[in-house]
N, C-alpha and C positions, 0 to 999 in steps of 0.2 A: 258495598258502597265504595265508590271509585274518586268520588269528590269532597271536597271538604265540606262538612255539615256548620252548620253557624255556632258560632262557639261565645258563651255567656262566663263572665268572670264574676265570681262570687268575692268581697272581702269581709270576710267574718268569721266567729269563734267556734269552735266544735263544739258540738254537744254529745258527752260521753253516752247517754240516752237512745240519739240516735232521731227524736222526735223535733227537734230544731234546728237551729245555726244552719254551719254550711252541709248537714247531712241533709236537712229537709232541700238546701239549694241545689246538690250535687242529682238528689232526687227527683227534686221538680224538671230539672234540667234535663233531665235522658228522657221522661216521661214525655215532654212537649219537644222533643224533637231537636233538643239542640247538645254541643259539646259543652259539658262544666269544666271551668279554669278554675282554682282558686288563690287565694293569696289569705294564710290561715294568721289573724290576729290573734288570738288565745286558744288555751286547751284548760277546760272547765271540767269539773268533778262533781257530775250533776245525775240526778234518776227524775222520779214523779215524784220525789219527796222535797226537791232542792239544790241549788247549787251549794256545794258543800266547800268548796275550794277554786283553784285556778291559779295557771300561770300566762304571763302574757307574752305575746313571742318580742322581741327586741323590733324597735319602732323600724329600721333598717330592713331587718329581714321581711317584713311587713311589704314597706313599698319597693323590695329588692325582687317579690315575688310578682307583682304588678309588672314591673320593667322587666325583668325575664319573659312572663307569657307571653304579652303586649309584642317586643319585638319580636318573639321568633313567630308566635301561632294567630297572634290576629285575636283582637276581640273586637266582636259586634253589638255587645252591650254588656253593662256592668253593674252591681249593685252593692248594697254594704248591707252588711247585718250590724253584729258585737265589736266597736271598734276600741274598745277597754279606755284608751286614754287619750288626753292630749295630744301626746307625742305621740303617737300612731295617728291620730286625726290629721295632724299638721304634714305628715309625711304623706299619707295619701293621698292628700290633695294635691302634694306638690308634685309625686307619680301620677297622677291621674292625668293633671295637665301639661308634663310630659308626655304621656302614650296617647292623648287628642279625646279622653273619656271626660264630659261635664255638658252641660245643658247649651252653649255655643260652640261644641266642637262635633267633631263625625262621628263619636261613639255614644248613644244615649248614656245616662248616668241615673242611677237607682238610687236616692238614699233611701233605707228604711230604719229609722232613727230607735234601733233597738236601744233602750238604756236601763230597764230592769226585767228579771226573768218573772216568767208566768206568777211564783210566787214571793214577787216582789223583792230578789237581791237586788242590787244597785249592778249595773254593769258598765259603769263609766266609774275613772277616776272622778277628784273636785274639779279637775278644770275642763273636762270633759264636754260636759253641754255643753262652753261658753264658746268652742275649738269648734263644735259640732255646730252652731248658730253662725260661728262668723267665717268659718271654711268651706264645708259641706255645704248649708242650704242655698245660697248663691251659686255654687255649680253643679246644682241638683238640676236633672233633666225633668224628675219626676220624683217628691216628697210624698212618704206614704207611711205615713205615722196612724196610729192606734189612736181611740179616745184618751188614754192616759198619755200616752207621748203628748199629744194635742194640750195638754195640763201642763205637761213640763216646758213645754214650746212656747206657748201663749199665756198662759195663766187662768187659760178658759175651762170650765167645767163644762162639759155638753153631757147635757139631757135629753136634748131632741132632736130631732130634723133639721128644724130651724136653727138652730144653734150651729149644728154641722157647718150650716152654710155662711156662718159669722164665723165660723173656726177657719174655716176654708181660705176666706178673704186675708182674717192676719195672716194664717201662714203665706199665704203666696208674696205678701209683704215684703217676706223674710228672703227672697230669694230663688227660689226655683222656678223653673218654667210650667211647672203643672202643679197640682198638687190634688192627692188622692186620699180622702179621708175615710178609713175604715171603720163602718160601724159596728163591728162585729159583740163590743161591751157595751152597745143600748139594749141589752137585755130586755128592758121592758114594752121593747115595739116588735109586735108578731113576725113583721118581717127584717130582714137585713139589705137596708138601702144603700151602699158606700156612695162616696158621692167626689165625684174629678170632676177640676176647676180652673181653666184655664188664663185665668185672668179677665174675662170675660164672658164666659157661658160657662153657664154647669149641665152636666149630664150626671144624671143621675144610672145608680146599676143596680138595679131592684132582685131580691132573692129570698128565699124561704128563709126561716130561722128554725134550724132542726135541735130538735129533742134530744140534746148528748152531750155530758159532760166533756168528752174526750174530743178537745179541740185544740192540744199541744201543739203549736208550730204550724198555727192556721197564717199569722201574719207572717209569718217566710215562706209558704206557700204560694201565697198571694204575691208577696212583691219577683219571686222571682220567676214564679210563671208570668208575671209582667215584663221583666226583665228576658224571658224568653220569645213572647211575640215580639219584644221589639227586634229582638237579636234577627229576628226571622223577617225582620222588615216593614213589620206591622205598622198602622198609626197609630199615635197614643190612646185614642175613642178603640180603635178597634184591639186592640192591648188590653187594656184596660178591661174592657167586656169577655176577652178571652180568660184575662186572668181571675175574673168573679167567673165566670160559670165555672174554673177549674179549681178553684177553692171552694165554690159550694158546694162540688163533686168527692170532694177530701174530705168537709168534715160528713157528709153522708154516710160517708162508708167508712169513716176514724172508727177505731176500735179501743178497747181496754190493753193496758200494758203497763206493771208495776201496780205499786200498790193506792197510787190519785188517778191525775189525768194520763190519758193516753192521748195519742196523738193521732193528727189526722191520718186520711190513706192517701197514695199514691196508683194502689193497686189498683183501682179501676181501671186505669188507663193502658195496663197491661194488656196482652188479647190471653185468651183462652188456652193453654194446654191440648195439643194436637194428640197428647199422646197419656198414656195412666202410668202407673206403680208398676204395671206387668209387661209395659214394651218394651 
């Protein structure tokens, strides 16, 4: 490769795991064709059992990582995972619109309003949402919240379909240009419909609902192979649809690892071994 490949910025917390945060980003991101940036908000002490601990990096070094890649390498789209607190909130947003990254500027902008892990620790401080509602979702390009985020966001419980599309509507409310609602925890609908909303038409992205526990690190799968068509130029419709069929593709072929959930694959997207054990 002789030119520069499109380069996607990740801001978000490690998963010592390896099944989420910025490793599922750095993953998704070589997978679909593009360069991973990141700017690391936390370092977490976490398996299939639980986040056990954490430390969170200084709010500064935070948005000093943003403004470092930004000027020398270029980002062509960006998104958030684990932003820990306020004062990391408040600082990102003020790098972000610095480097031209938010929903009226040149570089799409991801939130994926991660705030508690798989088995339910809190991943924001207390003032956290309140940073996350009045900074991030107004210069969100594209809000891509879970049904339980959608709880914490709205106050809305979604049960159905229909409901989605009442969730859909406050959030866009709230601020962002799109908004992407994950149904991946409607458990009790055969299929998985997520459904983006533009402030005027919805399109729905219709898909199987596969048989397997091991679905660790499906919603950063998702937002940032979204966060990768766009970097690649995509439209948000065509994005959007890139990014479900490459998530419906992960958790197919997720596997076991540790002793609960394991997490999705990426390895599909790998090609084939040209060669054995004995060449």
């Amino acid at each position: 490769m002789t030119t520069r490949p499109p380069a996607a910025l990740t801001i978000a917390g490690s998963d010592s795991g390896g099944a989420a945060g910025l490793q599922s980003d750095l993953r998704t991101f070589l997978t679909c064709g593009v360069h991973g940036l990141v700017a690391v908000t936390a370092v977490t002490v976490q398996n299939t059992l639980g986040v056990h601990d954490r430390a969170d990096v200084p709010a500064r070094i935070v948005s000093g990582q943003i403004a470092a890649v930004a000027a020398d390498m270029g980002v062509d789209a960006a998104k958030t995972g684990m932003l820990a607190s306020a004062d990391i909130i408040h600082e990102v947003a003020d790098a972000c619109d610095d480097a031209g990254i938010g929903r009226d500027a040149r570089v799409p902008f991801v939130v994926d309003p991660v705030a508690a892990s798989m088995t339910g620790h809190p991943l924001f401080d207390d003032g956290g949402l309140t940073a996350l509602r009045e900074r991030l979702l107004p210069r969100a390009t594209v809000l891509t919240p879970n049904l339980d985020e959608v709880r914490l966001l709205t106050g809305m419980d979604v049960t159905g379909r229909a409901q989605m599309r009442d969730a859909a509507l406050a959030l866009h409310e709230l601020g962002p240009r799109y908004v992407l609602v994950k149904s991946g925890h409607l458990v009790q609908d055969d299929e998985c419909v997520d459904l983006l909303y533009d402030g005027s038409e919805f399109v729905e992205l219709p898909g199987p609902r596969h048989d397997t526990p091991h679905t660790h690190g499906a919603g950063d799968a998702m937002a940032s192979a979204l966060t990768a068509g766009l970097a690649r130029g995509m439209t948000m419709v065509d994005a959007a649809r890139f990014a479900k069929a490459f998530v419906t593709r992960a958790v197919e072929h997720s596997y076991p690892m540790g002793a609960k959930i394991g997490p999705v694959s990426a390895f599909w997207r790998l090609a084939p071994e040209e060669f054995g054990p004995d060449s």
